[in-house]
TORKOL-4160 file (C-alpha; in steps of 0.2 Angstrom, whole numbers, padded with zeros to 4 digits, m for minus):
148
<pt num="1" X="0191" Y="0096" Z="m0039"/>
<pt num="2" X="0172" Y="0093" Z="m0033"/>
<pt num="3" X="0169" Y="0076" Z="m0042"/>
<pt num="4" X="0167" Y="0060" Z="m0032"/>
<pt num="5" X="0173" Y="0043" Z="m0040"/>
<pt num="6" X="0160" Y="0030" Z="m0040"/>
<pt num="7" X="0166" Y="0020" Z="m0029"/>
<pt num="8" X="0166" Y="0035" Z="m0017"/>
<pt num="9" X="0147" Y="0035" Z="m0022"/>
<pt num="10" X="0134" Y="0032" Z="m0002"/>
<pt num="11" X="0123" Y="0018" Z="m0006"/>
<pt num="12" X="0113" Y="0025" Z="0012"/>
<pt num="13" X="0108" Y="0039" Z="0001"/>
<pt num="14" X="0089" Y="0038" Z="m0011"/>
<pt num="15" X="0094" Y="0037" Z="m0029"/>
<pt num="16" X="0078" Y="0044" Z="m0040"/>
<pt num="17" X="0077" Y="0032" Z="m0056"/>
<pt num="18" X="0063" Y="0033" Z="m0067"/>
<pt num="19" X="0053" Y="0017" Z="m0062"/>
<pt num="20" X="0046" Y="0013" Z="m0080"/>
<pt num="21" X="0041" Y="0022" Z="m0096"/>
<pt num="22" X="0037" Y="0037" Z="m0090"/>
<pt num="23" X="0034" Y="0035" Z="m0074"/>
<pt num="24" X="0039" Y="0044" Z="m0058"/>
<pt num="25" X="0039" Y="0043" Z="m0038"/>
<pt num="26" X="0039" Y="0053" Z="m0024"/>
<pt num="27" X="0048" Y="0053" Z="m0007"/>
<pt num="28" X="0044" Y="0061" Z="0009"/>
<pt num="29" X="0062" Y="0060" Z="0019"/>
<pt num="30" X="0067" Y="0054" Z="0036"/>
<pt num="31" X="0064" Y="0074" Z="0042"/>
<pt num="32" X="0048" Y="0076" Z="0036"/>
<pt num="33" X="0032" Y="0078" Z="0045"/>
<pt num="34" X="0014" Y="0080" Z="0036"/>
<pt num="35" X="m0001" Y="0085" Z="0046"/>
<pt num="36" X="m0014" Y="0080" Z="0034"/>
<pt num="37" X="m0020" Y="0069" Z="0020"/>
<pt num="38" X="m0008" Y="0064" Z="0004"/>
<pt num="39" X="m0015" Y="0058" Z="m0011"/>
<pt num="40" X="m0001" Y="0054" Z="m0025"/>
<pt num="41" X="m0005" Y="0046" Z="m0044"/>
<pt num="42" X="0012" Y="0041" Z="m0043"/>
<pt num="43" X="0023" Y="0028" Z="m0032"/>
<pt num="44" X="0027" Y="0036" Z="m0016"/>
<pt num="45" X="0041" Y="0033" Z="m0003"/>
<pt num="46" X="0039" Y="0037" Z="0014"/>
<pt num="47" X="0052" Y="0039" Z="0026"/>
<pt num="48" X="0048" Y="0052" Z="0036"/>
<pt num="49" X="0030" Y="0054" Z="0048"/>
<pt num="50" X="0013" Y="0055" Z="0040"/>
<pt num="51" X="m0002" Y="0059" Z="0050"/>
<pt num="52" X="m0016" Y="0057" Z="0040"/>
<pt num="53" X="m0024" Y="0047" Z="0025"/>
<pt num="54" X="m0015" Y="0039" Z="0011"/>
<pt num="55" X="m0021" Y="0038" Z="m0007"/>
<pt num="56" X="m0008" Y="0030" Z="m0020"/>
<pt num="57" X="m0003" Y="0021" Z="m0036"/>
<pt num="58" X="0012" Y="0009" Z="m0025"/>
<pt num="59" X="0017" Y="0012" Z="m0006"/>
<pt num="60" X="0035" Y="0009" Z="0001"/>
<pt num="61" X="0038" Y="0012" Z="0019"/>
<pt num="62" X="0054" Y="0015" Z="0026"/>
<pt num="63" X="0059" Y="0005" Z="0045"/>
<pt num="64" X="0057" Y="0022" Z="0055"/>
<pt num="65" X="0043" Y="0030" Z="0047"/>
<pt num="66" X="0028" Y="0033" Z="0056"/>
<pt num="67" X="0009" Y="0033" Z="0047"/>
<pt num="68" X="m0006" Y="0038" Z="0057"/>
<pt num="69" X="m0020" Y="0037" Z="0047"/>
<pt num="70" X="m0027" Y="0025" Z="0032"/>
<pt num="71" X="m0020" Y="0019" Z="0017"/>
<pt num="72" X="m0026" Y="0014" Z="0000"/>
<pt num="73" X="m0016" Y="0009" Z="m0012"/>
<pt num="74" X="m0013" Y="m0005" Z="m0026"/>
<pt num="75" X="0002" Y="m0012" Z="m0019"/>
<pt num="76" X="0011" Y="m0007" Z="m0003"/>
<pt num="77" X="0026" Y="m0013" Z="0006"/>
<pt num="78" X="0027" Y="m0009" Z="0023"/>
<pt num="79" X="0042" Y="m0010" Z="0034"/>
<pt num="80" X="0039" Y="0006" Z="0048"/>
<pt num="81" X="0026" Y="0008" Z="0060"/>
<pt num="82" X="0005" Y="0010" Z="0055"/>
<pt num="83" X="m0010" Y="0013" Z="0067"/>
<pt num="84" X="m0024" Y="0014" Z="0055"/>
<pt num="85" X="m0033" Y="0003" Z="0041"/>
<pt num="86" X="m0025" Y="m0003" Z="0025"/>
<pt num="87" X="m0032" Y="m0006" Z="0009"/>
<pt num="88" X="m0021" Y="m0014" Z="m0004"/>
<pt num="89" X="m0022" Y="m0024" Z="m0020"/>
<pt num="90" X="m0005" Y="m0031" Z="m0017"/>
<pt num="91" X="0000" Y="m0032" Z="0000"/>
<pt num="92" X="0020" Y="m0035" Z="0009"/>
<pt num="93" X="0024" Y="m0034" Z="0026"/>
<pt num="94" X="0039" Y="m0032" Z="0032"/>
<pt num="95" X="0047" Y="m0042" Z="0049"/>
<pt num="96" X="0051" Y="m0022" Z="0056"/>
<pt num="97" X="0033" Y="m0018" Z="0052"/>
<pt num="98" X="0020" Y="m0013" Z="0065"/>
<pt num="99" X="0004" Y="m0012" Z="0064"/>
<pt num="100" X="m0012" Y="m0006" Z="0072"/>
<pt num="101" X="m0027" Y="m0007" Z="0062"/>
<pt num="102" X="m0039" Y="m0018" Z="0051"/>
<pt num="103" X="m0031" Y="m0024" Z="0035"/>
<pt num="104" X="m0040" Y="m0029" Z="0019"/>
<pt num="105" X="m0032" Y="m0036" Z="0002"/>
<pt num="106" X="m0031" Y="m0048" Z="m0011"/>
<pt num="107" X="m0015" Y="m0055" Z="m0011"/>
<pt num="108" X="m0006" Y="m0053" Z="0009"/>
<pt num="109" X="0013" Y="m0057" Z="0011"/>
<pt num="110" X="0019" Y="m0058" Z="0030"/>
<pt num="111" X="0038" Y="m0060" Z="0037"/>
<pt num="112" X="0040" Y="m0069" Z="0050"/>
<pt num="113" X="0042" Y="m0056" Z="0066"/>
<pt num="114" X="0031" Y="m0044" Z="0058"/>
<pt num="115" X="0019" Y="m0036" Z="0073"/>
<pt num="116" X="m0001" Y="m0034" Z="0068"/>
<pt num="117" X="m0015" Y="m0028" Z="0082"/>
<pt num="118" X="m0030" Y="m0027" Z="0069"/>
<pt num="119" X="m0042" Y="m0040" Z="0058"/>
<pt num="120" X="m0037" Y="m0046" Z="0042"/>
<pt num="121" X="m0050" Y="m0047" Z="0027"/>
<pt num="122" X="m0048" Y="m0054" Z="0010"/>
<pt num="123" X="m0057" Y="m0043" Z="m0001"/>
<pt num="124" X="m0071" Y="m0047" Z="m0012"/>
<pt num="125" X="m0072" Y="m0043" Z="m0029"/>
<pt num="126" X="m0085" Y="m0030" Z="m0034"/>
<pt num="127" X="m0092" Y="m0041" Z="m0049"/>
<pt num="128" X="m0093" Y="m0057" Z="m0039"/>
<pt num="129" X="m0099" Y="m0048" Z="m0023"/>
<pt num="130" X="m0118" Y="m0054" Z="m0026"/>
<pt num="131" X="m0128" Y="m0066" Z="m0038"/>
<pt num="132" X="m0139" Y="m0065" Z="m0051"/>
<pt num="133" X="m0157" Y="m0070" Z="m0048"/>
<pt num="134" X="m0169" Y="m0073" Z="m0061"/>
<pt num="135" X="m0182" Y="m0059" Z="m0063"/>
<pt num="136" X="m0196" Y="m0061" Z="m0051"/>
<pt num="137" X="m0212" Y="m0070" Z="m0060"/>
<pt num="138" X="m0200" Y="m0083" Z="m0069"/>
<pt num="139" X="m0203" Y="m0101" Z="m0063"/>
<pt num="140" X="m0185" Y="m0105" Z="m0070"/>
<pt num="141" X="m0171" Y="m0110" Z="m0060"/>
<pt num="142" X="m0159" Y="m0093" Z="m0055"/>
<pt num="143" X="m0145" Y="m0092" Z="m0065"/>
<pt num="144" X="m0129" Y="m0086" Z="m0060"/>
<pt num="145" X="m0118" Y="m0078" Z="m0075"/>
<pt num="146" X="m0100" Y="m0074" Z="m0077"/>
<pt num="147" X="m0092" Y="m0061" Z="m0087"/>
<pt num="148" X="m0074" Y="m0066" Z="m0097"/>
């Protein structure tokens, strides 16, 4: 009486699956307006408007979601609109994307239409960030060494 077929099923509408062993994500809807900072140990799915700071595990971003504010994540795919910095590990934008601040990551994925008002930085690993000199008082050479 209430049941829907499955091919009556929306494939507009979010479907939660778990997204490993274990592991969970959240979303923040079309409808949905934060005034403040998120912070998630999870992967998180914005849709909705965000102003503040963002702090998670994986970032995807809707077309018509709005961020105002930074974001650090590991990886982030970015499809809406952004004015502030970004910090990611693993980074993807999209051709809707737009986006107004500086940009810093390892790996940087860019489609073609994509719009970016800011400076892009690769960042530095923190154990190759400097060298290692030779105690002062050695006459030796420096050495520099590197950790397996």
């Amino acid at each position: 009486m209430f049941s829907k077929k499955p091919d009556e099923f929306s494939p507009s509408q979010p479907v939660a699956r778990p997204m490993g062993s274990g592991s969970t994500f959240s979303v923040i809807g079309s409808d949905v307006v934060i005034k403040g900072d998120v912070s998630a140990t999870v992967d998180l799915h914005v849709d909705g408007r965000i102003e503040g700071d963002i702090q998670c595990a994986s970032l995807v971003q809707g077309e018509g979601s709005h961020i105002e504010g930074g974001i650090t994540a590991e990886t982030a795919r970015l499809a809406g609109t952004v004015s502030g910095s970004i910090n990611a590990r693993e980074l993807v934008v999209l051709r809707s994307a737009k986006i107004h601040g500086d940009v810093h990551y390892d790996a940087l994925t860019i489609e073609q239409g994509a719009e970016v008002e800011g400076r892009f930085a690769h960042r530095v690993p923190a154990k190759a960030a400097a060298p290692v000199a030779a105690p002062k008082g050695d006459d030796s050479a420096p050495t520099l060494t590197l950790a397996s």
